[in-house]
C-alpha positions in Angstrom: 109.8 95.0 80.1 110.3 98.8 80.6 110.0 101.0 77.5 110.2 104.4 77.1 107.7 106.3 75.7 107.1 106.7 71.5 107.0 110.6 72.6 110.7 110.1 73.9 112.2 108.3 70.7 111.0 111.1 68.2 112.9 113.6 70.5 116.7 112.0 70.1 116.6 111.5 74.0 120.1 111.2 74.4 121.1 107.9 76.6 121.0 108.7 80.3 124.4 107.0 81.5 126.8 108.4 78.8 124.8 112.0 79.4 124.5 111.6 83.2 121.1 111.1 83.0 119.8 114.5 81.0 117.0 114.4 78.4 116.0 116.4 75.4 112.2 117.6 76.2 110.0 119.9 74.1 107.5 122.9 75.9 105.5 122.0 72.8 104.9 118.7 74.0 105.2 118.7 77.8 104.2 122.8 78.6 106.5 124.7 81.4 106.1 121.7 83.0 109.6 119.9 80.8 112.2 122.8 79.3 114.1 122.3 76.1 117.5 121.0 77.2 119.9 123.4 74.5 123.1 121.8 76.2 124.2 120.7 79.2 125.6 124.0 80.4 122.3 126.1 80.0 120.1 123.5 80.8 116.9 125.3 82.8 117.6 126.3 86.1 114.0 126.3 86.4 114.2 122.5 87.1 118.0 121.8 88.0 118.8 122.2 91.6 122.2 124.4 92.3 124.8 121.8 93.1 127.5 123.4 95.4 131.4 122.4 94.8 131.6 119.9 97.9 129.1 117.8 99.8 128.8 119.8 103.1 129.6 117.5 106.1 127.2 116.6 109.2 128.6 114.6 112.4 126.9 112.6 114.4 127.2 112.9 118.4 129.8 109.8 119.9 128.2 106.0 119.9 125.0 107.6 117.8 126.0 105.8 114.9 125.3 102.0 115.5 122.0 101.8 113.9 123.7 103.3 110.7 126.0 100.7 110.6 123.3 98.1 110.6 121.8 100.2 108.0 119.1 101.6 109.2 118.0 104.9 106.8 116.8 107.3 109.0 119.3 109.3 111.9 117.2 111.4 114.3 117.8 115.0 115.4 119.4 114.2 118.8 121.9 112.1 117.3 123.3 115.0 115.1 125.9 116.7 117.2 126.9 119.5 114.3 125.1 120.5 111.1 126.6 123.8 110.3 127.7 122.6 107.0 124.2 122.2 105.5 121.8 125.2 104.7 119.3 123.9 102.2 116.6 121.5 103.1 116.7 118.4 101.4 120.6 119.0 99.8 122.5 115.9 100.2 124.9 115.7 103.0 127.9 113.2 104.0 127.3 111.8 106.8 130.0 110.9 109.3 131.2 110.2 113.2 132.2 112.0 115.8 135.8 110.9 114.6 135.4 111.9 110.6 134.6 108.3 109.6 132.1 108.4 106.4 128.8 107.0 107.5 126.7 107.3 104.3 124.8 110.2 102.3 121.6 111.6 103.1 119.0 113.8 102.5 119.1 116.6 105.3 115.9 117.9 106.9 116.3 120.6 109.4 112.7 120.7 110.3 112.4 116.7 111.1 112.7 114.9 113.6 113.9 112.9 111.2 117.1 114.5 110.4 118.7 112.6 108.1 117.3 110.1 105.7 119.9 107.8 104.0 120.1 107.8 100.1 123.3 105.4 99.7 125.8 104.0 102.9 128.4 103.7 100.1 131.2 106.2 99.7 131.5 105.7 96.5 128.3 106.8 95.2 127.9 110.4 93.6 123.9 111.5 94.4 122.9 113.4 91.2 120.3 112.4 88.4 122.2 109.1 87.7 121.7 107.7 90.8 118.0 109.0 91.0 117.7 107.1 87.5 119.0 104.1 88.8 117.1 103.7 91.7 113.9 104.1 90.1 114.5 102.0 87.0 115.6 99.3 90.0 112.1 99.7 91.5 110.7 99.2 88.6 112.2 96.3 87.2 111.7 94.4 90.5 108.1 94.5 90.1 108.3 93.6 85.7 107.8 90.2 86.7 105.2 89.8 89.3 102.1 88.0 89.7 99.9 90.2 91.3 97.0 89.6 88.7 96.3 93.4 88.4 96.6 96.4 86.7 97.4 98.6 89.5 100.7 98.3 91.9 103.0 100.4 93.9 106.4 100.8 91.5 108.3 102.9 94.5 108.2 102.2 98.2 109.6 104.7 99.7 113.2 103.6 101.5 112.7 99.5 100.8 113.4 101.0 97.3 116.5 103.3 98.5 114.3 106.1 97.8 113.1 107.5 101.3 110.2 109.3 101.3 108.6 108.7 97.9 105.3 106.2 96.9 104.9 106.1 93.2 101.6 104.3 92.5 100.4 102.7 88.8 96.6 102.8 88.3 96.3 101.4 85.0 97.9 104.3 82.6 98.1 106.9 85.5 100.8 107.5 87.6 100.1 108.9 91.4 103.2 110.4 93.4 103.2 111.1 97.1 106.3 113.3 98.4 106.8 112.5 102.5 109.8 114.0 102.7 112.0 117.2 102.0 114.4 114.9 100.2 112.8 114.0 97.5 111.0 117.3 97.2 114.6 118.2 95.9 114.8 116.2 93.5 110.7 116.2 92.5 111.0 117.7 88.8 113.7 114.9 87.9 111.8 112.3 89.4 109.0 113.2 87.1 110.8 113.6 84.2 112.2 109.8 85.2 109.0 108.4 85.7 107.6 109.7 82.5 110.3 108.5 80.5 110.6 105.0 82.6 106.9 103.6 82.5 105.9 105.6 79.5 102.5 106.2 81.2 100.7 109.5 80.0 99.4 110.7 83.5 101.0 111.7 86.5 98.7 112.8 89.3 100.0 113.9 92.9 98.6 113.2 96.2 101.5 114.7 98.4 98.7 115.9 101.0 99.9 113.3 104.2 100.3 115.0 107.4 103.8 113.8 107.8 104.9 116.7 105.2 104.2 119.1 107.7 106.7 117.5 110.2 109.2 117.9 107.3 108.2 121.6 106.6 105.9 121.1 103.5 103.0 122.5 103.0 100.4 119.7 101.0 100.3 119.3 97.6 97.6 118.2 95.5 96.8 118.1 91.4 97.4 117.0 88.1 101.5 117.3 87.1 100.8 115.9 83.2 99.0 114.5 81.0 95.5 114.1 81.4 92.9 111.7 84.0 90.3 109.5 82.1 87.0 110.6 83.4 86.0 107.1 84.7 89.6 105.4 86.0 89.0 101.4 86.2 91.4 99.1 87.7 91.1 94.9 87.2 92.7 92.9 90.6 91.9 88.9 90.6 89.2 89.8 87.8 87.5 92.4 89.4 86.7 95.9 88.6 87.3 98.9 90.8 86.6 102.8 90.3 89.7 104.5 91.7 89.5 108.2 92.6 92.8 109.3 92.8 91.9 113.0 93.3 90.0 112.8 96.8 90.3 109.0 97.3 92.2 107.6 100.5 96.1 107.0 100.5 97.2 107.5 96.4 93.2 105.7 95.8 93.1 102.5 97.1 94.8 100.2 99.6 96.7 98.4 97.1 98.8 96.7 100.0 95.6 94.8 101.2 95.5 93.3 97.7 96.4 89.6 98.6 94.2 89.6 101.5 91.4 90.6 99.8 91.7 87.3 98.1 92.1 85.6 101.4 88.7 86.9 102.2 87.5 85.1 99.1 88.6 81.9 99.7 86.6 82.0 103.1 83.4 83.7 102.8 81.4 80.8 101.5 77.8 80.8 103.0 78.6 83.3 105.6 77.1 86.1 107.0 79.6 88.9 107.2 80.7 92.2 108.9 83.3 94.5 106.9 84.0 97.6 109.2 86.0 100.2 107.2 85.0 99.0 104.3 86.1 102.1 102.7 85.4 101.6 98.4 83.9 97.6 99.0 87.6 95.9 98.8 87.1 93.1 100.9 82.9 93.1 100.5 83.4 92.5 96.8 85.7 89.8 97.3 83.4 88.6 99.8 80.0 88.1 97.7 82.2 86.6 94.7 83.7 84.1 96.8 80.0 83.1 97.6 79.0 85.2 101.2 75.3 84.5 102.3 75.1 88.6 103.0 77.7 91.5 103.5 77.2 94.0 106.1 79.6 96.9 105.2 80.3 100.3 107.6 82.7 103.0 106.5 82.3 106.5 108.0 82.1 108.4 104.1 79.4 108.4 102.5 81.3 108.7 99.1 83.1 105.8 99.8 80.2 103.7 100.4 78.3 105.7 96.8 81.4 104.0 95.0 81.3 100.9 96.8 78.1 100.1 95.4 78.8 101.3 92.0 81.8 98.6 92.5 79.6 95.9 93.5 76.8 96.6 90.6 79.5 97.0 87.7 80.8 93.4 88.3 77.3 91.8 88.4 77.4 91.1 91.9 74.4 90.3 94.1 73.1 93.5 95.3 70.2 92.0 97.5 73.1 90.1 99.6 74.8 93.5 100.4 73.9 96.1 103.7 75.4 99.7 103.3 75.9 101.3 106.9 77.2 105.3 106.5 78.4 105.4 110.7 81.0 105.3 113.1 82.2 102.1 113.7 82.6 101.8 116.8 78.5 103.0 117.8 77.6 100.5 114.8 79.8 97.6 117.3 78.1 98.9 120.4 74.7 98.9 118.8 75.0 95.1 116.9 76.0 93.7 120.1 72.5 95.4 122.0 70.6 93.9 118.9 72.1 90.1 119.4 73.2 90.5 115.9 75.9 87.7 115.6 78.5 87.2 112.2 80.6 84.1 110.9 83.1 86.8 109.6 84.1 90.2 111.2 86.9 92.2 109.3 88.3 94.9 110.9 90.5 97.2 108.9 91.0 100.7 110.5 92.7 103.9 109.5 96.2 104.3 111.4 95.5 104.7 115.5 99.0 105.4 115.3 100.6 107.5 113.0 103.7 108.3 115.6 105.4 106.1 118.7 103.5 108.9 120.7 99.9 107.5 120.1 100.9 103.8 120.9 99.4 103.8 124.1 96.0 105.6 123.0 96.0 103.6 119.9 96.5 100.3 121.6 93.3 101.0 123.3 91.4 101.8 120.6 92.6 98.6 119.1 91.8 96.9 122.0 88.1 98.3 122.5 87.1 97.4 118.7 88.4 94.2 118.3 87.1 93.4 121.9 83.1 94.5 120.3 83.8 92.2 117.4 84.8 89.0 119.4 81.6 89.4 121.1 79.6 89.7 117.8 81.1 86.5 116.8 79.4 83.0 116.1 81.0 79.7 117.1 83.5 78.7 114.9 83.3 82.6 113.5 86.3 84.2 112.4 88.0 87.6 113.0 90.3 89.2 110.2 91.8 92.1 112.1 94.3 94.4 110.9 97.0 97.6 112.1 98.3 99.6 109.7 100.1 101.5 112.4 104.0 101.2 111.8 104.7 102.6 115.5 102.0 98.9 116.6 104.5 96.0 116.0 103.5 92.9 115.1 104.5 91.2 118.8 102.3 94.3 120.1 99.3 94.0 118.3 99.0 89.9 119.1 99.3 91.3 122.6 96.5 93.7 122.1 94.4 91.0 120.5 95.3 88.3 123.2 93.8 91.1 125.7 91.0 91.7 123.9 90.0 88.0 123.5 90.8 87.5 128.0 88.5 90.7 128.2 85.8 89.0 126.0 86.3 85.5 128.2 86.5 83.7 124.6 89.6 81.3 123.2 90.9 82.5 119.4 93.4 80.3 117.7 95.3 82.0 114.9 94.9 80.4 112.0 96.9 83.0 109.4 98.8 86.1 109.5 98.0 88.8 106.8 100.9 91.2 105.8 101.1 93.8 102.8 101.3 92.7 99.0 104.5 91.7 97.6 105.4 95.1 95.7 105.1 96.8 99.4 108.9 95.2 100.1 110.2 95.4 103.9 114.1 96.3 104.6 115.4 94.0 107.3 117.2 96.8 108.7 114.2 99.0 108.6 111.0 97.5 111.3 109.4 100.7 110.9 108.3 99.8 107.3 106.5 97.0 108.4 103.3 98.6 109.0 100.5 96.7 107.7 100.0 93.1 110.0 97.1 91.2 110.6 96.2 88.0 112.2 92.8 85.9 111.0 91.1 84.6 114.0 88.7 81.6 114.8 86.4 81.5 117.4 86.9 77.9 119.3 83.7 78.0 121.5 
């Protein structure tokens, strides 16, 4: 159940549908960061965006509008065939055809190539603090009910939550925000305020610093937005601890998607020897010695990473003599296990993103190709291969393809035995492929 914050009560916040969606906040309480609302007419223009008398209109160039009406959320720049209307970045436009017919609403970014990214495809829909509200409160109370045996989840996923552009992350009592795009940047002080008032959580920490903000004009953005970080920030998933550093961490701190394969790892690690490349804070190596591993090879490139790796692995009593740290490039390591003969019942492969863009498919689908093609040579009989994309612009079909090559190359048969995908508070649109960016396929070795 959602409950607003003690803090919020003793204020007389006034109820966000009858008020359209304003709240009484105290600089006593909450700094320069929240303004005193004295009414509605004077509220800070610190924090509220100028709203302009009409919705300024952009057109779409003829036949460009078929994957808006199967709902897709994003329009790109050569589609737009006039956008004279719109002069602030990230303002909400109305959307329409080359004929006038009303398309949807959308955030406008004139720096993108991602022009337009859709906030509602219903006419009907005024996009003000309401409807920001709405969506978030949504978010959240899909996610009340779920079993993800944690204390850590992603609330907002960008536009599978009709909120393009903005991750909102729960670590325990801290909230981590990541901006990707110039729309929600608009809107950022009243998404905060929401949040705060939403999940009644007394941190908010952002970790807008992706490189996709630059291809939206922004520069990065990094630091504490309220309330306070513990000093030592513990999460629990499937009854293990993990240190999250949300400050310098990867992603918002940890790959929260990779949360249900983690415990796929577990279930078959029993008495086996075991390579985890990337292994970034000890995800997968952790659930790898508690579901019994004979030993657990790990390789991540940051030596920070692997530091609080093995602080993970020592604060849940897990066997340290079982566990090899390797500070390298992956790839070298690959090269130089296969020289040595060394051989593995289980290889997981989790990269960083060979492909942030549909420009680096073809480079990325070699690199794919080369590393998964080292570890199918490292393997054992019988031995199996967990490899992973998180590369949105590698589809699923394309990365079996890549795999299939690799194993041809290698002169070895694979059979798939399961496919890995990302947790179940990462939600996919049907009419948005692009969000389904984390895959993975578990291998075995047949001869």
């Amino acid at each position: 159940m959602i409950q607003a914050p003690k803090i919020f009560d003793a204020l007389s916040r006034t109820n966000p549908i009858n008020d359209r969606g304003f709240y009484r906040f105290t600089g006593a309480i909450f700094g320069d960061l929240f303004m005193t609302k004295a009414n509605d007419n004077n509220f800070s223009e610190k924090f509220m965006k100028p709203k302009s008398t009409s919705t300024p209109i952009i057109r779409l160039k003829p036949g460009r509008e078929k994957s808006v009406h199967r709902r897709h959320p994003w329009v790109f720049s050569g589609a737009v065939e006039s956008e004279v209307d719109a002069n602030q970045p990230g303002q909400t436009v109305r959307v329409e055809s080359s004929s006038g017919k009303f398309l949807g609403f959308a955030a406008w970014s004139p720096k993108s190539q991602i022009r337009l990214r859709f906030w509602s495809f219903n006419e009907q829909d005024q996009i003000d603090e309401n409807f920001i509200y709405f969506r978030l409160k949504k978010a959240l109370t899909c996610r009340s009910p779920s079993n993800l045996a944690s204390n850590a989840k992603r609330l907002v996923h960008g536009e599978a939550d009709g909120l393009p552009g903005l991750i909102v992350d729960q670590y325990n009592q801290v909230l981590v925000l990541q901006i990707l795009s110039v729309g929600v940047e608009y809107w950022k002080e009243i998404l905060i305020r929401q949040l705060v008032d939403l999940t009644g959580l007394g941190c908010v920490y952002e970790r807008s610093d992706a490189d996709v903000r630059r291809l939206e004009g922004l520069e990065k953005k990094c630091g504490l937005i309220f309330g306070k970080l513990p000093s030592n920030l513990v999460i629990q998933e499937h009854g293990l601890e993990y240190s999250i550093d949300v400050e310098n961490g990867q992603k918002t701190g940890f790959y929260l998607d990779q949360r249900a394969n983690r415990a796929k790892i577990q279930e078959i690690s029993t008495n086996k020897e075991i390579l985890n490349c990337f292994c970034y804070t000890g995800g997968f190596t952790l659930n790898a010695l508690r579901g019994g591993a004979k030993f657990v090879t790990s390789i991540d490139s940051s030596e920070q990473a692997l530091q609080m790796a093995k602080l993970n692995v020592k604060t849940n009593g897990l066997p340290q003599e079982k566990t090899e740290w390797i500070a390298a490039d992956v790839f070298k390591s690959l090269r130089k296990f296969r020289d040595q003969g060394r051989n593995f019942d289980l290889i997981i492969l989790d990269p960083p993103k060979f492909a942030p863009t549909k420009q680096n498919v073809e480079k990325a689908s070699r690199a794919y190709k080369d590393i998964n093609l080292l570890a199918m040579k490292l393997l054992n009989a019988g031995g199996l291969l967990a490899s992973f994309s998180c590369s949105s612009a590698i589809n699923p079909e394309l990365f079996k393809k890549i795999l299939a090559s690799s194993a041809e190359d290698a002169g070895q048969d694979f059979s798939i035995l399961d496919t890995f995908s990302a947790d179940q508070d990462h939600p996919q649109l049907l009419s948005f492929p692009e969000g389904d960016y984390l895959k993975g396929l578990l291998l075995q070795k047949l001869y």
